[in-house]
C-alpha positions as CSV (number, residue, x, y, z in Angstrom):
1,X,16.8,-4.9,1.6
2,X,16.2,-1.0,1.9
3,X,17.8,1.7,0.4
4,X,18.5,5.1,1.3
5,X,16.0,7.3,-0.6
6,X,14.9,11.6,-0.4
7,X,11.5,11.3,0.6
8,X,8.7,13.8,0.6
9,X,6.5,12.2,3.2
10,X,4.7,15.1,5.2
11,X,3.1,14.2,8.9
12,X,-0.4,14.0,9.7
13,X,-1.8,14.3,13.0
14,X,-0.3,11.7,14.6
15,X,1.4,12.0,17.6
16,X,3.7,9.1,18.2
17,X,5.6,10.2,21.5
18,X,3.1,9.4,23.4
19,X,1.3,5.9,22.0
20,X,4.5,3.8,24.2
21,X,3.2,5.4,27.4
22,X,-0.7,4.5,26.2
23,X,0.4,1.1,25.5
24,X,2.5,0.3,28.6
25,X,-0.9,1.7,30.4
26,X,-3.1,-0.8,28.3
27,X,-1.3,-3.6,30.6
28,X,-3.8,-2.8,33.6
29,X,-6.3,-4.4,31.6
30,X,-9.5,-3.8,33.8
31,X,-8.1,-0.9,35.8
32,X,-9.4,2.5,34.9
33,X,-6.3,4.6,33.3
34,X,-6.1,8.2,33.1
35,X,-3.5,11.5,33.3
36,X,-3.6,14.1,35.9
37,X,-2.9,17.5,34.1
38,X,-3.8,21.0,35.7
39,X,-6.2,19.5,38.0
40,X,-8.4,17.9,35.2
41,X,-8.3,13.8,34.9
42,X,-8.2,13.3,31.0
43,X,-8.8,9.6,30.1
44,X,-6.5,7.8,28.2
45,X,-8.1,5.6,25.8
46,X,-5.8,2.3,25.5
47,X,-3.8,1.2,22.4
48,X,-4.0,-2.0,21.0
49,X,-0.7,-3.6,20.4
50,X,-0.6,-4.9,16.7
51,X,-0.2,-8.5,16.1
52,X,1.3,-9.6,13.4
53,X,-0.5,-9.6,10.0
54,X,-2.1,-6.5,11.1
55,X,-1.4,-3.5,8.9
56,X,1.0,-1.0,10.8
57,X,-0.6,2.8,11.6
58,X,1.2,5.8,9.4
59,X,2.7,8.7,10.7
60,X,3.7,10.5,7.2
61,X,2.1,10.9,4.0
62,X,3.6,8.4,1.9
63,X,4.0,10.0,-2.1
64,X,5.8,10.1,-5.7
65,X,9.7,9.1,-4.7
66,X,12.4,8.2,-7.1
67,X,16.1,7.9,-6.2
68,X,19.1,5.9,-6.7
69,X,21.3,4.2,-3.7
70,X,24.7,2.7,-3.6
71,X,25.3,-1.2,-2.9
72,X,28.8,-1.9,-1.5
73,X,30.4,-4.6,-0.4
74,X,30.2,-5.5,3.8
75,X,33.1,-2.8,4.5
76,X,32.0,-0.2,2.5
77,X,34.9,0.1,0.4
78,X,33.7,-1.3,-3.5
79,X,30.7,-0.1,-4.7
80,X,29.3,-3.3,-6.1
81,X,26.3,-1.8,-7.1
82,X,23.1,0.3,-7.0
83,X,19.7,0.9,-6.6
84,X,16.9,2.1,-9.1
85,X,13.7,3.4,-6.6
86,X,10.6,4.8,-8.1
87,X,7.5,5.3,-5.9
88,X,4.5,7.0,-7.5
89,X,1.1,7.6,-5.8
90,X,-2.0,8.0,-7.8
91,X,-5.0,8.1,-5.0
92,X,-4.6,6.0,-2.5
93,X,-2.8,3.6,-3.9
94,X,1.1,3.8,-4.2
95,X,2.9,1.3,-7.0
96,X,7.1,0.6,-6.2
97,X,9.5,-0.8,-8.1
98,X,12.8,-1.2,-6.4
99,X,15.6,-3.2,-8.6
100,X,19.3,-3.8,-7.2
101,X,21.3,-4.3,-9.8
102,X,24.8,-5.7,-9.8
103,X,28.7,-5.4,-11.1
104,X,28.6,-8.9,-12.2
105,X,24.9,-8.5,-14.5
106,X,23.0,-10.0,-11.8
107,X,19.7,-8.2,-10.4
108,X,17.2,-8.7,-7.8
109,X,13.8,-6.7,-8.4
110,X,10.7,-5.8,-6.3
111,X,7.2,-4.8,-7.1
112,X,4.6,-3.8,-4.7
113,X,1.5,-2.2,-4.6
114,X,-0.3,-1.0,-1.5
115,X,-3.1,1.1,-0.6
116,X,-1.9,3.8,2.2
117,X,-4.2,6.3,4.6
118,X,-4.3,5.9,8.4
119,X,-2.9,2.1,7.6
120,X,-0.8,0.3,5.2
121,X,-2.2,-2.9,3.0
122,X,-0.5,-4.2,0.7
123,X,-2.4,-5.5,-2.5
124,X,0.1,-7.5,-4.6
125,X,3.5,-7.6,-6.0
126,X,6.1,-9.8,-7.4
127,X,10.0,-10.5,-6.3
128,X,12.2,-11.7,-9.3
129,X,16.3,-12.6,-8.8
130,X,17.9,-12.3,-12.1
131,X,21.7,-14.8,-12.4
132,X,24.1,-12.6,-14.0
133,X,23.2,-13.7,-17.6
134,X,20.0,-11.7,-16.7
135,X,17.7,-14.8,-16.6
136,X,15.3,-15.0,-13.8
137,X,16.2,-17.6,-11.2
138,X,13.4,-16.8,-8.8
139,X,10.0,-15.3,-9.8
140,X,7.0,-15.1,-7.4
141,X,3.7,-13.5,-7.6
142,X,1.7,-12.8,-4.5
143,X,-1.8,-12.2,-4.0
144,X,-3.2,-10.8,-0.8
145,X,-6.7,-10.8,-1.0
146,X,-6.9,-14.3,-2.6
147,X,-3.9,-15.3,-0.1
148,X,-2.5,-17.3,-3.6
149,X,1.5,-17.1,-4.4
150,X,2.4,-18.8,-7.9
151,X,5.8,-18.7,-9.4
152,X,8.9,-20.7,-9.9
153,X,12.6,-21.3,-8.3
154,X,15.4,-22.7,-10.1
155,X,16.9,-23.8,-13.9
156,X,16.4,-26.5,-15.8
157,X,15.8,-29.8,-13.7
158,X,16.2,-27.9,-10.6
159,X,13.3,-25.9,-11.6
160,X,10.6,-26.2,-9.2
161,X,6.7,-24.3,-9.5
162,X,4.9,-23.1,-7.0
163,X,0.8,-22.6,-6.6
164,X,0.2,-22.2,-2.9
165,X,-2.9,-21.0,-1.2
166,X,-1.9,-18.8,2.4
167,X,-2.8,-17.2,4.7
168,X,-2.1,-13.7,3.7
169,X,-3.0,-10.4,5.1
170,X,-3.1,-6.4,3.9
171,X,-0.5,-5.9,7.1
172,X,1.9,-8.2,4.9
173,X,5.2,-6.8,3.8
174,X,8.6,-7.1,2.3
175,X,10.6,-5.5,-0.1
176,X,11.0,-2.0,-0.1
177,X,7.8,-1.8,2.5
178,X,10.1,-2.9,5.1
179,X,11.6,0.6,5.8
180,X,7.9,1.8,5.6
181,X,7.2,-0.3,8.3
182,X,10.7,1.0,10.3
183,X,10.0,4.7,9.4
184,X,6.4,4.1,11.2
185,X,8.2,2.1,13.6
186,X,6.9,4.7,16.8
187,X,3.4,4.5,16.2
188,X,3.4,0.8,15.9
189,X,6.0,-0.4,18.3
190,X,5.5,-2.0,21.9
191,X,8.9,-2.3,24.4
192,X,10.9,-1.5,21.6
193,X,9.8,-4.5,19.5
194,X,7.5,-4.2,16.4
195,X,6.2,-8.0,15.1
196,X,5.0,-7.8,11.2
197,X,4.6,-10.7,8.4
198,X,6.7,-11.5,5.1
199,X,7.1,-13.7,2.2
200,X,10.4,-14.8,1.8
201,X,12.1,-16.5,-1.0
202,X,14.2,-19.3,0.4
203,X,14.1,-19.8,-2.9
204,X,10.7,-21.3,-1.9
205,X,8.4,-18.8,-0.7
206,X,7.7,-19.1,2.8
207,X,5.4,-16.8,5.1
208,X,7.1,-15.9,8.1
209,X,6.9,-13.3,11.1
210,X,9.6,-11.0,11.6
211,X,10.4,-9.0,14.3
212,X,12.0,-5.5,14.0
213,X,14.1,-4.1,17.7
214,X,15.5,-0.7,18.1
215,X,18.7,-1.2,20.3
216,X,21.3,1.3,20.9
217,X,22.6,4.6,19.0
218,X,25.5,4.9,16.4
219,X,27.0,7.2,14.1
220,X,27.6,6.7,10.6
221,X,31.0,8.1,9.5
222,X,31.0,9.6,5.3
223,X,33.2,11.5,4.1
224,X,32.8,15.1,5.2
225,X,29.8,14.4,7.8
226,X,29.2,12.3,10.4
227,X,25.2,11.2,10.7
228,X,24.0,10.5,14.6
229,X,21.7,7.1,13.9
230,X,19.7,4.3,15.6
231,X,20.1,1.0,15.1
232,X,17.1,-1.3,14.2
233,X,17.7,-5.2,14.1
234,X,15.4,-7.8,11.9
235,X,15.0,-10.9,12.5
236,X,12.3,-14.0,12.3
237,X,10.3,-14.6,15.3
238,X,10.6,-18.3,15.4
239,X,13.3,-20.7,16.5
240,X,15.2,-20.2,13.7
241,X,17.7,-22.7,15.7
242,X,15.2,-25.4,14.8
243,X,14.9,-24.8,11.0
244,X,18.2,-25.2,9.3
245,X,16.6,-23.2,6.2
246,X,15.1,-20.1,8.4
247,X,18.9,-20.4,9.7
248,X,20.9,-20.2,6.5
249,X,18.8,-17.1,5.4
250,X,18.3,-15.1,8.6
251,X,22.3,-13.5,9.3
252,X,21.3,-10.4,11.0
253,X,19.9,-7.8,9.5
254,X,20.9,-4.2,10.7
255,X,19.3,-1.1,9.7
256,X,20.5,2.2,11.1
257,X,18.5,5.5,10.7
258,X,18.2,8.7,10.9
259,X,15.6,9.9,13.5
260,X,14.0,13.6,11.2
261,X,10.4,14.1,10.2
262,X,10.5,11.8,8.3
263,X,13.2,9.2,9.7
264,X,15.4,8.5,6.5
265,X,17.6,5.4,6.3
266,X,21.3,6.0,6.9
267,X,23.2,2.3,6.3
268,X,21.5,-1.0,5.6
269,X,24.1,-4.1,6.6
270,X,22.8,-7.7,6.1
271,X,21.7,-10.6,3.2
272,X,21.2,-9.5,-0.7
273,X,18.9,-12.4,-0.4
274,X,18.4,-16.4,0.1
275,X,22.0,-16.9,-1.0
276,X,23.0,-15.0,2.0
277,X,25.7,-12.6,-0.2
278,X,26.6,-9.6,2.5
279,X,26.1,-6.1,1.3
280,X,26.1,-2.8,2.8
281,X,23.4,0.0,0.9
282,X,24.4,3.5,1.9
């Protein structure tokens, strides 16, 4: 879940337009690649595509951002809610705290810290779901570098713990890094598609691989403006037909955005979490 927030990201020298072509040239694999421009060959040096786990490439500057965002409900006609974002960079290292809280006194809350320069890691962070007498439901720690997720689902004798050792890496993300990873979604991207990993709650944490596709413009209709936008859809990478639990927590996920230097997130329409509650953030 993503919210829509003013961002003072600034570009670096990064020039995104042209990695697809370097990519789609990569394919030759032992051929010899290069561009024919005024009479002089210029090599092209080929582009890895990133697998997943590998921490995405940044085109902007990420910095201090605070805003607040609107939840509503799927047909954007009751606010249900809103969004508490504060971003604050000291170095290179960027702390977030996002926190969604809802109408009825319920909440669901994300920390992350990451380190950010010409890639993103992520070093830690926690995901807490609050019931609407404000006591935590779901509360998970997660530790990159020692790939260790502790933390606990569940009340009373539903209550279960949890003290896993995974395979974690810097280039995993979720939360409010998601829309990190879409607004760097150019200079990552292969055919459209962009593979990354997450830690979901299901309420059990489970490491997964999702995979991000931009498909197809829109336009997002508010009162007083209408805001040209591109759709990206999320979604796991497995056979989510096979896993009745990947399948009751993976509805699709739509994000539309803004294209703008930076891209900014427009709408956000899918799952407030696990329990599969439809929302729309605007």
């Amino acid at each position: 879940m993503e919210q829509d927030q003013m961002s003072v990201s600034t570009p670096e020298r990064h020039t995104p337009s042209a990695l697809p072509a370097a990519r789609r040239l990569r394919r030759a694999a032992s051929a010899i690649v290069g561009i024919l421009a005024i009479g002089t060959v210029l090599a092209a040096p080929p582009v890895a595509a990133l697998e997943a786990g590998e921490p995405i490439r940044l085109a902007w500057v990420e910095g201090d951002v605070a805003g607040l965002s609107t939840i509503r409900s799927p047909d954007g006609k009751t606010v249900i809610g809103s969004i508490n974002y504060h971003q604050r960079r000291r170095g290179q290292t960027i702390r977030i705290v996002r926190t969604a809280r809802f109408r009825d006194g319920s909440s669901d809350e994300d920390q992350v810290e990451a380190r950010v320069g010409d890639t993103l890691q992520t070093v830690r962070g926690r995901s807490i779901i609050r019931n609407t007498a404000g006591v935590a439901t779901v509360d998970i720690t997660i530790d990159i570098a020692a790939g260790h997720i502790t933390g606990f689902s569940g009340l009373g004798k539903e209550r279960q713990t949890y003290d896993e050792h995974v395979e974690l890496t810097p280039g995993t993300y979720w939360g409010p890094l998601v829309f990190t990873v879409i607004k760097n979604f150019d200079l990552n991207a292969t055919d459209e598609r962009l593979v990354f990993r997450t830690v979901v709650a299901t309420p059990k944490p489970r490491v997964l691989d999702m995979e991000l596709e931009r498909k197809g413009n829109t336009v997002v209709r508010r009162v007083g403006e209408n805001i040209d936008g591109v759709n990206y859809f999320l979604r796991p990478t497995i056979n989510f037909l096979i896993d009745p639990i990947i399948q009751a927590i993976a509805p699709e996920t739509m994000f539309v955005v803004a294209p703008g230097a930076p891209p900014a997130l427009a709408r956000f329409e899918g799952p407030r979490n696990y329990q599969r509650q439809p929302i729309r953030i605007e």
